[in-house]
C-alpha positions as CSV (number, residue, x, y, z in Angstrom):
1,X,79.1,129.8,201.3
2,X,78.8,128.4,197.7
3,X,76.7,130.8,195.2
4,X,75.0,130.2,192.3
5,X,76.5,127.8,189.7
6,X,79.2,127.5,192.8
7,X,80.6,131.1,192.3
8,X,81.4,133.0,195.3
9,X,79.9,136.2,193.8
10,X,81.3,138.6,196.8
11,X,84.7,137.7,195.4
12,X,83.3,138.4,192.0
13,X,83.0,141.7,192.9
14,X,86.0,142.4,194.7
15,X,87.8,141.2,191.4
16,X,85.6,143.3,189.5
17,X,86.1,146.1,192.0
18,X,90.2,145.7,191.6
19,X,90.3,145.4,187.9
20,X,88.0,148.8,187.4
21,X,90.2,150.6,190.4
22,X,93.7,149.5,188.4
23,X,92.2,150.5,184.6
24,X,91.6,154.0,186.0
25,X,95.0,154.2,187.8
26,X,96.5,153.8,184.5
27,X,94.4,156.0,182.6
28,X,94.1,158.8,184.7
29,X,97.6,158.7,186.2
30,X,98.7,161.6,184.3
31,X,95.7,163.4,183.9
32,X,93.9,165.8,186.5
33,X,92.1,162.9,188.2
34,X,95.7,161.4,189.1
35,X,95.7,162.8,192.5
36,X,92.1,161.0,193.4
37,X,92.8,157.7,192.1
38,X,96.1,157.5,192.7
39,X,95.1,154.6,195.3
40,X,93.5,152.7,192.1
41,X,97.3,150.6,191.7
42,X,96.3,149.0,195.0
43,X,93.9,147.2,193.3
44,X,96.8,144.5,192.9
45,X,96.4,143.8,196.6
46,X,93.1,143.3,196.5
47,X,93.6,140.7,193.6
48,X,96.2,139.5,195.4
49,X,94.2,138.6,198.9
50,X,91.7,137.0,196.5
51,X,94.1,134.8,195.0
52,X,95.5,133.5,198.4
53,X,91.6,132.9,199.2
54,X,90.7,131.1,196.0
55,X,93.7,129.1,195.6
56,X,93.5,127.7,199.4
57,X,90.1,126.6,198.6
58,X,90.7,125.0,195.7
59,X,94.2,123.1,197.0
60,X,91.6,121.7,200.0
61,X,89.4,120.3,197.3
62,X,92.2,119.3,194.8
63,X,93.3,115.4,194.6
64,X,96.8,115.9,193.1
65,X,99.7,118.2,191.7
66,X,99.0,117.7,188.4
67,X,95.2,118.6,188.8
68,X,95.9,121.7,190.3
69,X,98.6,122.6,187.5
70,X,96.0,122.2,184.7
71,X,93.5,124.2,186.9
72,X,95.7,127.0,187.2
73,X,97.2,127.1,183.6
74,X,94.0,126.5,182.0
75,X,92.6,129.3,183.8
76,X,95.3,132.2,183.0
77,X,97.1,130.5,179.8
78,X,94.6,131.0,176.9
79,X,94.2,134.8,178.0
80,X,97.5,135.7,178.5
81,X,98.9,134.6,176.0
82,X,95.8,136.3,173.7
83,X,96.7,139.5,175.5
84,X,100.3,139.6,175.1
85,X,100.2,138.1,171.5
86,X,97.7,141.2,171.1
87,X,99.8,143.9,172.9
88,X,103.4,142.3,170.8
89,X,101.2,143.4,166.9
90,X,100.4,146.6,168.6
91,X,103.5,147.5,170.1
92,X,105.3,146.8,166.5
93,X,103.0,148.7,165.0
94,X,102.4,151.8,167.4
95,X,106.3,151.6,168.0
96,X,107.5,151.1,164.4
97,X,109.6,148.0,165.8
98,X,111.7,145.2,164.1
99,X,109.7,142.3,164.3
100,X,112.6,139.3,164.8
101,X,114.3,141.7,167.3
102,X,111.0,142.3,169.1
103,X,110.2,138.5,168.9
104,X,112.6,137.5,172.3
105,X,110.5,140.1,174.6
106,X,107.3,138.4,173.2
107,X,108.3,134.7,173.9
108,X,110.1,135.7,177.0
109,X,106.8,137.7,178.1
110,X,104.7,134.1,177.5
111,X,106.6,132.7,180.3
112,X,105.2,135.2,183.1
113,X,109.0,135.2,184.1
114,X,110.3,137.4,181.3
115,X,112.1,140.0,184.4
116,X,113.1,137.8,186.6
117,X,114.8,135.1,184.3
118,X,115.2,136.5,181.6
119,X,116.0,140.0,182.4
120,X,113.3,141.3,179.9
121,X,111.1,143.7,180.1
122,X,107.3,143.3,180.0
123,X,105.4,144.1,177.4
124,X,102.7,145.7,178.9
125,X,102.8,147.7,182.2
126,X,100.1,145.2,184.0
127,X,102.2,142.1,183.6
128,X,104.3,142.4,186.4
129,X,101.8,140.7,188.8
130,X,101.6,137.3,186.8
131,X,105.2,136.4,187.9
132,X,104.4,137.0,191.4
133,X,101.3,135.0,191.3
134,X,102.7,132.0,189.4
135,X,105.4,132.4,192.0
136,X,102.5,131.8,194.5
137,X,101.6,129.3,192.7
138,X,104.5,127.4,192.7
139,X,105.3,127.9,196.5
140,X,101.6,127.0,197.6
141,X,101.7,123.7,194.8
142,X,105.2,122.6,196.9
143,X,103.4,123.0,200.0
144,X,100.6,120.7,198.8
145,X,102.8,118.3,197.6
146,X,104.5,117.9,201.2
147,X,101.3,118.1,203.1
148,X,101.9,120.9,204.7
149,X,98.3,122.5,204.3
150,X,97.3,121.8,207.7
151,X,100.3,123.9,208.8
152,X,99.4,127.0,206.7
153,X,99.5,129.2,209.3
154,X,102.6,128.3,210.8
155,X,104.3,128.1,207.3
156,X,103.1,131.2,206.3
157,X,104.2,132.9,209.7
158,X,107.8,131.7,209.0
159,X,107.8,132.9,205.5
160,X,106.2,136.0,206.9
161,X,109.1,136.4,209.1
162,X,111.8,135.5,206.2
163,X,110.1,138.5,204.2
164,X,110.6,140.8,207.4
165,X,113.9,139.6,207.8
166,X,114.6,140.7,204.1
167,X,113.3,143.6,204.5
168,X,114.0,145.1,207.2
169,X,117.5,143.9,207.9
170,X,119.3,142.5,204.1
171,X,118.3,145.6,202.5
172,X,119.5,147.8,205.3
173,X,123.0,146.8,204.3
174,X,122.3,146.6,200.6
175,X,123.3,142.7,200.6
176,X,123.7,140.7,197.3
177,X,121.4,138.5,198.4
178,X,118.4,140.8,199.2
179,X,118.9,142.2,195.5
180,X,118.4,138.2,194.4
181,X,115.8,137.7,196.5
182,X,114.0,141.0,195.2
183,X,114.3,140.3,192.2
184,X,114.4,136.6,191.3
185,X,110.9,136.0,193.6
186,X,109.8,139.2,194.2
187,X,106.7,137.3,195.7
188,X,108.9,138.3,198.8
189,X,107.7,141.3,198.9
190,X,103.9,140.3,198.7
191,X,103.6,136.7,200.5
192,X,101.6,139.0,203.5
193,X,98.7,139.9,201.2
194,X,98.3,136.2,199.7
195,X,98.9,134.8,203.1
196,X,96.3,137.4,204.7
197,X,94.0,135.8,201.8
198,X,94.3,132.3,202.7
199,X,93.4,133.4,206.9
200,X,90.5,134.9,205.6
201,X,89.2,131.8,203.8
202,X,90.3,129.9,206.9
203,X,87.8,132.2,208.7
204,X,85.3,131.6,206.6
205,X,85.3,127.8,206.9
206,X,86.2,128.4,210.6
207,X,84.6,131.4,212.4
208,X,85.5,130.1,216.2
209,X,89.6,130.0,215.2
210,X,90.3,132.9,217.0
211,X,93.8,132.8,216.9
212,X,93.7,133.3,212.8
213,X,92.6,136.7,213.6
214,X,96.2,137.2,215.8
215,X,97.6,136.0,212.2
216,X,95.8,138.3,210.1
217,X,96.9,141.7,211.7
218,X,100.8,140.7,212.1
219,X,100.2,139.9,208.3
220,X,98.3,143.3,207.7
221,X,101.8,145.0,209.9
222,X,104.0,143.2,207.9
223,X,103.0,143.9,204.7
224,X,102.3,147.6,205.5
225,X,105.7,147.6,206.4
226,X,107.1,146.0,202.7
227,X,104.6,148.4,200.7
228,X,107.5,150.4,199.2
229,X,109.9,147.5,199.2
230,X,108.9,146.2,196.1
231,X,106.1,146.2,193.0
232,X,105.0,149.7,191.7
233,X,103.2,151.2,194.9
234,X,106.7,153.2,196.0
235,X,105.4,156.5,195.2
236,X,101.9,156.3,197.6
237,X,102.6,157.4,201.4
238,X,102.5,154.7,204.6
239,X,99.4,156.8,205.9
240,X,97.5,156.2,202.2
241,X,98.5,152.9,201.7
242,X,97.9,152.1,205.6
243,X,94.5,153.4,205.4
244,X,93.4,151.3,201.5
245,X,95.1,148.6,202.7
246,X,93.0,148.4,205.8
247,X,89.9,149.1,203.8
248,X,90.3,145.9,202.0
249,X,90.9,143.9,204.8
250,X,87.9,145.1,206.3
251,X,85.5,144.3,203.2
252,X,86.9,141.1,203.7
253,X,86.4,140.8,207.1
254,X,82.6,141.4,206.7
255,X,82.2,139.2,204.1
256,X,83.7,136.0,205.7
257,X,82.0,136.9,209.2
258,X,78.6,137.7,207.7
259,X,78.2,137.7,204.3
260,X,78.4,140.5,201.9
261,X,75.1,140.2,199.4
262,X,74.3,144.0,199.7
263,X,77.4,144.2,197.2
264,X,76.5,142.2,194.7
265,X,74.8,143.5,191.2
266,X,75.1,142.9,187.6
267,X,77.0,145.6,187.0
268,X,80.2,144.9,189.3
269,X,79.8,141.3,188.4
270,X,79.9,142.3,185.0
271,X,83.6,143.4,185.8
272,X,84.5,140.5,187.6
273,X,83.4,138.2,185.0
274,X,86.0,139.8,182.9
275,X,88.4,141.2,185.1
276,X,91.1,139.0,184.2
277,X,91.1,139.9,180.1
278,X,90.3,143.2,181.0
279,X,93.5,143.7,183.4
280,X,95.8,142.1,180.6
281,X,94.7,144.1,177.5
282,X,93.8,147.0,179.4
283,X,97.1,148.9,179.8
284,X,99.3,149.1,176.9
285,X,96.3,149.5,173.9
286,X,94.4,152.0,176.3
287,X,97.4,154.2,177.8
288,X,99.7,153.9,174.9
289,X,97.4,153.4,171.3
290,X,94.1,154.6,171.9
291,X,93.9,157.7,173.8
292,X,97.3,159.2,172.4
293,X,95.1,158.3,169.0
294,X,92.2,160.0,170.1
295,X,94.0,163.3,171.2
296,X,95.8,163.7,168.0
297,X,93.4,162.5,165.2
298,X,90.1,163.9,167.4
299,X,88.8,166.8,169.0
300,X,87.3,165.2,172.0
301,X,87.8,166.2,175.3
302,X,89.7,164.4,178.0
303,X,86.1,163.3,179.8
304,X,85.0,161.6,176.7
305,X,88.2,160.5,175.1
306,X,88.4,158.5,179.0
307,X,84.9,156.6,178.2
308,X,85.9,156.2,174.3
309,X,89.0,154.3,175.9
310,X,87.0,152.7,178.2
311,X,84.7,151.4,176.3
312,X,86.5,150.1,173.4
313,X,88.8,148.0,176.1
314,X,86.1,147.0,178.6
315,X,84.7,145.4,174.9
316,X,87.8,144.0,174.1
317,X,88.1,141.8,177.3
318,X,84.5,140.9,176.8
319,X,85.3,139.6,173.4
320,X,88.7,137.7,175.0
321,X,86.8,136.3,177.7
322,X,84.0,135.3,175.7
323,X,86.0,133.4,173.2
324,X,88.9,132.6,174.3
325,X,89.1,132.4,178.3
326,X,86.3,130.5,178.6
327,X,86.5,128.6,176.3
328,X,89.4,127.3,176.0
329,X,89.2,127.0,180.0
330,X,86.4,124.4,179.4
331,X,87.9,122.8,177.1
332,X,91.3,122.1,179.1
333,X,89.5,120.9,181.9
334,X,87.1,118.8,180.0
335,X,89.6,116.9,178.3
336,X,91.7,116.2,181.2
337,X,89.0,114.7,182.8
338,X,88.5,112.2,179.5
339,X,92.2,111.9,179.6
340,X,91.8,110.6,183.5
C-alpha cells in the first residue's frame, strides 16, 4: 500500500487531479469554456474524500494529540499564511485599499475561521474549504482523544444522520438553529464526503469488511442529498453533481480494491506535489490581477492569456512549495522531535 519514499502516489494524483479541475473552474467560469468545466468546483470533494483518507491513516499511526496538531499545522500553516499574506499586498494594491482598515480581514483570514467567527469575509475565493477542514480536524482530533477510532463507522453514521436531520428537516422550517449550525460548522454540510474518505481507507486496510461498503453508499445518498445545502456547488444540477460525484467514488473504489498505477505519471504528480500552494494562490492573483491585466495592457487572446495565467501561477505555487511548504514543514517536525 505504501509507495516510494512512503507516498501513496494514487492519492497524489487525485490531489493533483482536484487542484488542476478547481484552477480551471475559476478561470474559465466566465468565459466560453464555463459550460464544460463547470463540474471543475467539485474538485473540493475530491480533496475532501482525500482528507478523510489521509487523516484516518495518520490518526491510526499517531501516539498523541499534540503530535497530530503539529502534523497538521505544520502541514497547512507555513503556506497559508504565505498565500494569504501574498493575496492581502495584492488585494491593496489591485483594490486601491486602506491598509489599517484592510488589516482585520487579513488577521482574521490567518485563522481559517475568518466567516464563521468572525463574520469576515475571505480574502480569496478558495479559502472557504480551510474552515471546514480544520473543522474536520478538530472533530476527528476529539474523537481520537476519546478513543473512539475503533467506532468510526458508527460515529460517523450518527453524525451522518445529525447532518440529514439538519438538512432535511431544520432547514425545512427555517429554524435559528439550522442557520447556526450552517454557518458556525458548515462541516455539516460536508461530514459525508470526509466520512466516505475514511470507509475507503478502511477498505483499503480491510478488503473483506463488507459491511463498510453498506456505509459508503448511504454516505454517497446523503451527501448527494446536502450538495446544494451548503459550500459554493448550489448552482450545478442533482443529475451533474450525482453523476461527478459518483465518478470520484468510483476512482476510489478501484484504487483501494486493486490498485490504481496506470494513473500515475510525472505530470499529474507534478500537480499533486503542489496542489496545496497552487489552490491557495491560485484564485484571487489569477481571476482577479493577472488575466484582467492581461486583457487590458495586451492583445492576446483568451486561449493564450489562459496559459499566460496558468503558467505564471502553476510557477508561483512551485516557488511556495519549494520554499516555504516544505520547508518549513521539515523543519516543524524536525524540531518537535528534538523537543520530544
Amino acid at each position: 500500500m505504501i509507495e516510494k519514499k512512503d507516498r501513496l502516489l494514487e492519492l497524489d494524483v487525485f490531489r493533483g487531479i482536484a487542484a488542476v479541475l478547481v484552477v480551471l473552474f475559476h478561470f474559465t467560469s466566465k468565459t466560453d469554456f464555463g459550460g464544460i468545466l463547470s463540474v471543475g468546483i467539485t474538485g473540493v470533494d475530491l480533496f475532501f474524500i482525500i482528507s478523510g483518507f489521509v487523516i484516518f491513516l495518520t490518526l491510526e499511526k499517531t501516539d498523541t494529540g499534540k503530535s497530530f496538531v503539529i502534523n497538521r499545522l505544520s502541514r497547512l500553516l507555513p503556506a497559508y499564511w504565505t498565500c494569504v499574506t501574498i493575496t492581502f499586498l495584492l488585494k491593496i494594491s489591485n483594490e486601491h485599499l486602506n491598509i489599517v482598515q484592510t488589516l482585520p480581514a487579513y488577521l482574521a483570514n490567518l485563522t481559517m475561521f475568518q466567516l464563521n467567527v468572525f463574520k469576515i469575509g475571505d480574502l480569496d475565493p478558495a479559502y472557504w474549504t480551510m474552515t471546514i477542514e480544520m473543522l474536520f480536524y478538530i472533530f476527528m482530533l476529539f474523537v481520537f482523544l476519546c478513543n473512539g477510532l475503533k467506532y468510526i463507522e458508527w460515529i460517523g453514521l450518527a453524525v451522518m444522520l445529525l447532518c440529514l436531520f439538519n438538512g432535511a428537516f431544520l432547514s425545512r422550517y427555517h429554524l435559528r438553529v439550522h442557520e447556526f449550525l450552517n454557518f458556525r460548522v458548515p462541516l455539516i454540510t460536508h461530514f459525508p464526503i470526509f466520512y466516505s474518505g475514511i470507509i475507503f481507507y478502511k477498505l483499503k486496510s480491510n478488503k473483506k469488511k463488507y459491511g463498510n461498503y453498506g456505509f459508503l453508499v448511504f454516505a454517497f445518498f446523503i451527501q448527494w442529498y446536502l450538495f446544494d445545502k451548503g459550500g459554493s456547488r448550489s448552482d450545478m444540477s442533482y443529475i451533474k453533481y450525482g453523476v461527478v460525484l459518483l465518478t470520484y467514488y468510483g476512482l476510489f473504489l478501484v484504487y483501494v480494491n486493486w490498485g490504481f498505477k496506470i494513473i500515475v505519471n510525472r505530470i499529474i504528480l507534478f500537480f499533486g506535489n503542489i496542489s496545496y500552494s497552487l489552490y491557495l494562490i491560485h484564485a484571487y492573483l489569477g481571476q482577479q490581477v493577472l488575466m484582467p491585466w492581461l486583457v487590458i495592457h495586451s492583445h492576446f487572446n483568451k486561449y493564450l492569456i489562459l496559459m499566460i495565467t496558468l503558467a505564471i501561477v502553476i510557477f508561483m505555487a512551485l516557488l511556495i512549495n519549494t520554499y516555504i511548504e516544505k520547508p518549513a514543514m521539515k523543519f516543524i517536525r524536525n524540531k518537535k522531535l528534538k523537543l520530544a
